[in-house]
C-alpha positions as CSV (number, residue, x, y, z in Angstrom):
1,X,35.1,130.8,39.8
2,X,35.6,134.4,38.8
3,X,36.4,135.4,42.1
4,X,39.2,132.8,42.2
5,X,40.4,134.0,38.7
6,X,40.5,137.3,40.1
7,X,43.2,136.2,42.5
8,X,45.8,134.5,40.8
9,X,44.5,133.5,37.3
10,X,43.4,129.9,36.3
11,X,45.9,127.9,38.6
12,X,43.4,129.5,41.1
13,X,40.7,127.0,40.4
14,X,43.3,123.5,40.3
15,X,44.2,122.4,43.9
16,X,44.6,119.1,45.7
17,X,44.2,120.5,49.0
18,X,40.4,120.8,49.3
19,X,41.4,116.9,48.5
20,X,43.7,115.9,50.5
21,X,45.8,118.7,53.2
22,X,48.4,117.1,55.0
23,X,48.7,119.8,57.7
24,X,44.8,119.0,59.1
25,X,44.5,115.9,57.6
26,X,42.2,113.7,59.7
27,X,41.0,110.4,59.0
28,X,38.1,110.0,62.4
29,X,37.6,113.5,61.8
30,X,36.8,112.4,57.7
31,X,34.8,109.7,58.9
32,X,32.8,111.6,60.8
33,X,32.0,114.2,57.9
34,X,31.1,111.3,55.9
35,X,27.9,110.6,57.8
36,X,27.2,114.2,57.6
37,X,27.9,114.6,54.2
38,X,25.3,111.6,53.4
39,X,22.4,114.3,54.6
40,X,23.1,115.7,51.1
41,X,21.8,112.3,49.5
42,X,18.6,112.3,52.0
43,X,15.5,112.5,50.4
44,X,16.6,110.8,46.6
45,X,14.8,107.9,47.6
46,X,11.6,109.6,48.9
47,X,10.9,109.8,44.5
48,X,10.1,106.3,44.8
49,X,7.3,107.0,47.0
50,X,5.8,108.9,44.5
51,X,5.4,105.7,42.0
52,X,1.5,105.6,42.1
53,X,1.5,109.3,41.1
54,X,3.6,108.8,38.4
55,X,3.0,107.6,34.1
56,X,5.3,104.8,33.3
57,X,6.6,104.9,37.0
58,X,8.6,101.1,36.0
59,X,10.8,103.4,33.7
60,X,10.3,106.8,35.0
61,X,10.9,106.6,38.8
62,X,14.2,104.5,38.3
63,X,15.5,107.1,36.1
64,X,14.6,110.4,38.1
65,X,16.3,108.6,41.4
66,X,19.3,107.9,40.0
67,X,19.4,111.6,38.0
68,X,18.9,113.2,41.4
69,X,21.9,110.8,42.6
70,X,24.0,112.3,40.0
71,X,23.0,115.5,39.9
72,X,23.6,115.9,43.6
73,X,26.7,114.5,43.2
74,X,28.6,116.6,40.5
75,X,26.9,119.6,42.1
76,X,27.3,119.5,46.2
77,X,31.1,118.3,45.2
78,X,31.6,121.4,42.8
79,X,30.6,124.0,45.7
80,X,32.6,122.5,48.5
81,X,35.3,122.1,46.2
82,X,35.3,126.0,45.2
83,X,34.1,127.0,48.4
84,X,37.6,125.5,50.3
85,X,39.5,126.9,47.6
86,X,38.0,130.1,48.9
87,X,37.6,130.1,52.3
88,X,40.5,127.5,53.3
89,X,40.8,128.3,56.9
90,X,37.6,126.4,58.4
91,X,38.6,127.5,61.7
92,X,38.2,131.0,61.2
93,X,34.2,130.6,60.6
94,X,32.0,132.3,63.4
95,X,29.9,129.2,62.6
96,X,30.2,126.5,61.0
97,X,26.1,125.8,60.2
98,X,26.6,129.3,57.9
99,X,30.0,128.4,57.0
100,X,28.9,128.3,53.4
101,X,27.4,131.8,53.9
102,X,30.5,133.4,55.0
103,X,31.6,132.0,51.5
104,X,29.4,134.0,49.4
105,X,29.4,137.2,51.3
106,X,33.9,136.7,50.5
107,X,33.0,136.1,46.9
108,X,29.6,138.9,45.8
109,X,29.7,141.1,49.6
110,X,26.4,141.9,51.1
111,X,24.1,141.6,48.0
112,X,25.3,138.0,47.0
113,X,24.9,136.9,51.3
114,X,21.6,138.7,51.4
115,X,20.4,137.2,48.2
116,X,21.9,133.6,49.1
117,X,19.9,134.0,52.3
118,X,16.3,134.3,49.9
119,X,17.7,131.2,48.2
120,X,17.8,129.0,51.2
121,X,14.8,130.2,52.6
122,X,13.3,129.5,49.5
123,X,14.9,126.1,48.7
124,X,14.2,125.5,52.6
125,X,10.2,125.6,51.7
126,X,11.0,123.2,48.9
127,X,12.6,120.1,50.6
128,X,10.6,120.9,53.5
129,X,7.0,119.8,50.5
130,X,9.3,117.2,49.4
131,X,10.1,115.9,52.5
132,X,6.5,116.1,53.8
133,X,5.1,114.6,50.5
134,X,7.4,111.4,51.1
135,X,7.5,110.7,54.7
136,X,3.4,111.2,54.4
137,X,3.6,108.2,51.7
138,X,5.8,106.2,53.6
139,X,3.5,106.4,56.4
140,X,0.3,105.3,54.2
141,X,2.1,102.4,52.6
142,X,2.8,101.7,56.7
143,X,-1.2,101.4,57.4
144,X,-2.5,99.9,54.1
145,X,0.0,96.9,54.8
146,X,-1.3,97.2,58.7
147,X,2.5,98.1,60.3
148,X,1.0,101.1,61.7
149,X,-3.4,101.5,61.9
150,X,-5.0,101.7,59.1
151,X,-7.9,103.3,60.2
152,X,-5.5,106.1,60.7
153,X,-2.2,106.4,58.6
154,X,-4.2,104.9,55.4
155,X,-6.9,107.3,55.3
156,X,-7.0,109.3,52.0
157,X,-8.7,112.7,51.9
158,X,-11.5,111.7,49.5
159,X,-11.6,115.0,47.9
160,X,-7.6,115.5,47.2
161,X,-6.5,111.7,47.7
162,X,-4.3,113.4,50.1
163,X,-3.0,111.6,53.4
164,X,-4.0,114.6,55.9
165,X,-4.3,112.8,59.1
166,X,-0.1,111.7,58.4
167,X,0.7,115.0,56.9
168,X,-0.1,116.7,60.0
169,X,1.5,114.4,62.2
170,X,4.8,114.9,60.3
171,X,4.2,118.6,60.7
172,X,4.2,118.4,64.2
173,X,7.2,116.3,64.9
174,X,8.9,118.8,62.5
175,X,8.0,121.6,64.5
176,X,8.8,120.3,67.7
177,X,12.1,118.5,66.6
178,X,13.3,122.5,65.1
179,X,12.4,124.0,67.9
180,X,14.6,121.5,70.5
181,X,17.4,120.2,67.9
182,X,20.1,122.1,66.3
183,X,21.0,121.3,62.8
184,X,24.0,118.9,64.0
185,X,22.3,116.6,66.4
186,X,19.0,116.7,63.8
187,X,21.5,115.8,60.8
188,X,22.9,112.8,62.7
189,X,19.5,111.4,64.1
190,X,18.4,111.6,60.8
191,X,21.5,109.7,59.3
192,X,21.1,107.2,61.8
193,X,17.8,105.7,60.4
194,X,18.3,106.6,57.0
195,X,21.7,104.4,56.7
196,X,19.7,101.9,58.5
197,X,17.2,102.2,55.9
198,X,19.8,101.8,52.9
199,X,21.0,98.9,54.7
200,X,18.0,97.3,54.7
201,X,17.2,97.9,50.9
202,X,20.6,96.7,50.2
203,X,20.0,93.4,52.3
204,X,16.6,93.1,50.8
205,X,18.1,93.4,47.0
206,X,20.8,90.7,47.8
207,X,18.2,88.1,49.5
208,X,14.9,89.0,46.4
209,X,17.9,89.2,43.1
210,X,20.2,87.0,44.4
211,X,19.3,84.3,47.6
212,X,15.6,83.9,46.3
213,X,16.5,84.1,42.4
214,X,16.8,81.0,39.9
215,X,20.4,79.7,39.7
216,X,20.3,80.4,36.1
217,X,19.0,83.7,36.7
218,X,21.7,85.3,39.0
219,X,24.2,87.3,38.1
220,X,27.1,87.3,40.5
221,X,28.4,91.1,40.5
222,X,24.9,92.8,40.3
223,X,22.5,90.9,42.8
224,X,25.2,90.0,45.2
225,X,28.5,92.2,44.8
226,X,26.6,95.5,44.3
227,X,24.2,95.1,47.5
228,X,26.6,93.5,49.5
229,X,29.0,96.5,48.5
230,X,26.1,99.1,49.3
231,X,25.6,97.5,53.0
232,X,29.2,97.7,54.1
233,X,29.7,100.5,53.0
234,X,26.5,102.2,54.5
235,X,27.4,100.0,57.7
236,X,31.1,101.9,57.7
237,X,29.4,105.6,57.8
238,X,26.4,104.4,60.5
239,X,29.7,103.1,62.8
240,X,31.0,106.7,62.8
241,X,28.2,108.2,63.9
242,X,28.4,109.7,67.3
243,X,27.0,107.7,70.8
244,X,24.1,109.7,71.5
245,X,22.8,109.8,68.2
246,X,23.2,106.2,68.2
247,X,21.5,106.1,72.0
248,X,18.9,107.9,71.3
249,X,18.1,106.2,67.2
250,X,18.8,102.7,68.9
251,X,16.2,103.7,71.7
252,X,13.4,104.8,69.2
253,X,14.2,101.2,67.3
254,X,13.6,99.1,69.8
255,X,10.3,100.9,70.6
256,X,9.6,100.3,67.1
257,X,10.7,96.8,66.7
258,X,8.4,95.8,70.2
259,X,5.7,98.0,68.6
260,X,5.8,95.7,65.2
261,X,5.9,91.9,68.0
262,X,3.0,93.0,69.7
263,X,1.0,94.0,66.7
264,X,1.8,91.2,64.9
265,X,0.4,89.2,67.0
266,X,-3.2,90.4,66.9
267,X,-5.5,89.8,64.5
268,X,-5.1,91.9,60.8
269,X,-7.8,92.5,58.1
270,X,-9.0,95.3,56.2
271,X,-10.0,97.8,58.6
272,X,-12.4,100.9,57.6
273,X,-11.9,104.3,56.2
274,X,-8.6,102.8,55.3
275,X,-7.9,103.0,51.5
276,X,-7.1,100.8,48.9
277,X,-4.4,100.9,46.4
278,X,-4.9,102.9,43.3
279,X,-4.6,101.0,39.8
280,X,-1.5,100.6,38.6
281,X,-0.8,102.6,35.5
């Protein structure tokens, strides 16, 4: 902001055209940054697999998802808006994965891109714990309620009441998926079974609030409008994803959905070493 000021005062900071530019204006193009743009949201909902971790998690867990919702919001909007306002020829980035490092090195020179450079290394390390903690959650959820084995993904480290086994797993499909991806095709396989997933949730909240609730109990706009709203909308983003992200996601589905048939069909009970669910608090 003081940068901008710099240039031409406080008109500097209003503009429509980060908005809306009718010169490159570019509605497949939009749509496509949309399902890009939703990797900024990934990971909000991982807080919920943190429920058994947490005091009062019926009050607590609803509230910190939706803060992170918001706060994600008002904040990755506030830097692309400033940072078009200062950089508004995209074309003339080297490239376009440090576009927003070009940004700051315009703004604060060398010492503000070196320093910004710490910060994402830094924040890197962060989401990467976050990341592991939830995915290693999911996963144990997955074996106590025998979708995956429970003998291994619902094993708890009996010392830490730590997953291990589904920790290191995710570390190594980490690894291997940075070393073979780049950020774009990682960012779009990811969107594509993450906006399945928030399909799902939305489907699931319409059918358990709305399809399976009392008659006197339902209430038209939020257990039916709101979810059925969420899909569509979620379902418009996945569509404009690109075809080998969807050949590839669609691939490792179906894999998953035969997986599920032929376990289903055997046999389930509790299996052991796997562990049981902690009290509720």
């Amino acid at each position: 902001m003081k940068y901008l000021l710099g240039l031409h005062g406080i008109a500097s900071l209003l503009s429509s055209r980060p908005f809306y530019d009718p010169a490159t204006f570019n509605l497949r193009a939009m749509a496509t940054a949309t399902s890009f743009a939703a990797l900024t949201y990934i990971g909000f909902d991982g807080l919920t697999t943190l429920a058994e971790d947490v005091d009062n998690p019926r009050r607590n867990v609803p509230l910190a998802t939706v803060s992170v919702c918001l706060f994600t919001a008002f904040f990755s909007c506030l830097l692309v808006y400033l940072a078009q306002l200062i950089y508004p020829d995209y074309h003339s980035f080297a490239d376009i994965e440090t576009a927003f490092m070009d940004v700051t090195r315009r703004v604060g020179g060398e010492t503000l891109f070196q320093g910004m450079g710490i910060v994402m290394i830094l924040s890197s390390f962060g989401a990467a714990l976050a990341g592991e903690v939830a995915a290693s959650r999911v996963l144990l959820a997955m074996g106590r309620d025998n979708v995956l084995p429970a003998k291994l993904f619902a094993r708890l480290e009996s010392n830490t009441e730590t997953p291990i086994v589904n920790i290191l797993l995710i570390s190594l499909i980490v690894w291997s998926g940075s070393l073979s991806l780049s950020l774009e095709h990682a960012g779009e396989l990811l969107n594509f079974g993450a906006l399945l997933g928030f399909m799902g949730v939305n489907l699931a909240a319409f059918r358990q609030c709305y399809v399976l609730q009392e008659s006197s109990r339902r209430r038209m706009f939020s257990d039916a409008v709101v979810p059925v709203l969420g899909f569509l909308f979620c379902l418009a983003i996945w569509l404009t994803l690109p075809v080998p992200a969807k050949v590839i996601g669609g691939i490792w589905l179906v894999v998953g959905i035969a997986y599920y048939a032929l376990r289903s069909r055997r046999p389930t009970g509790k299996l052991a070493g796997a562990a049981s669910p902690p009290d509720e608090r």
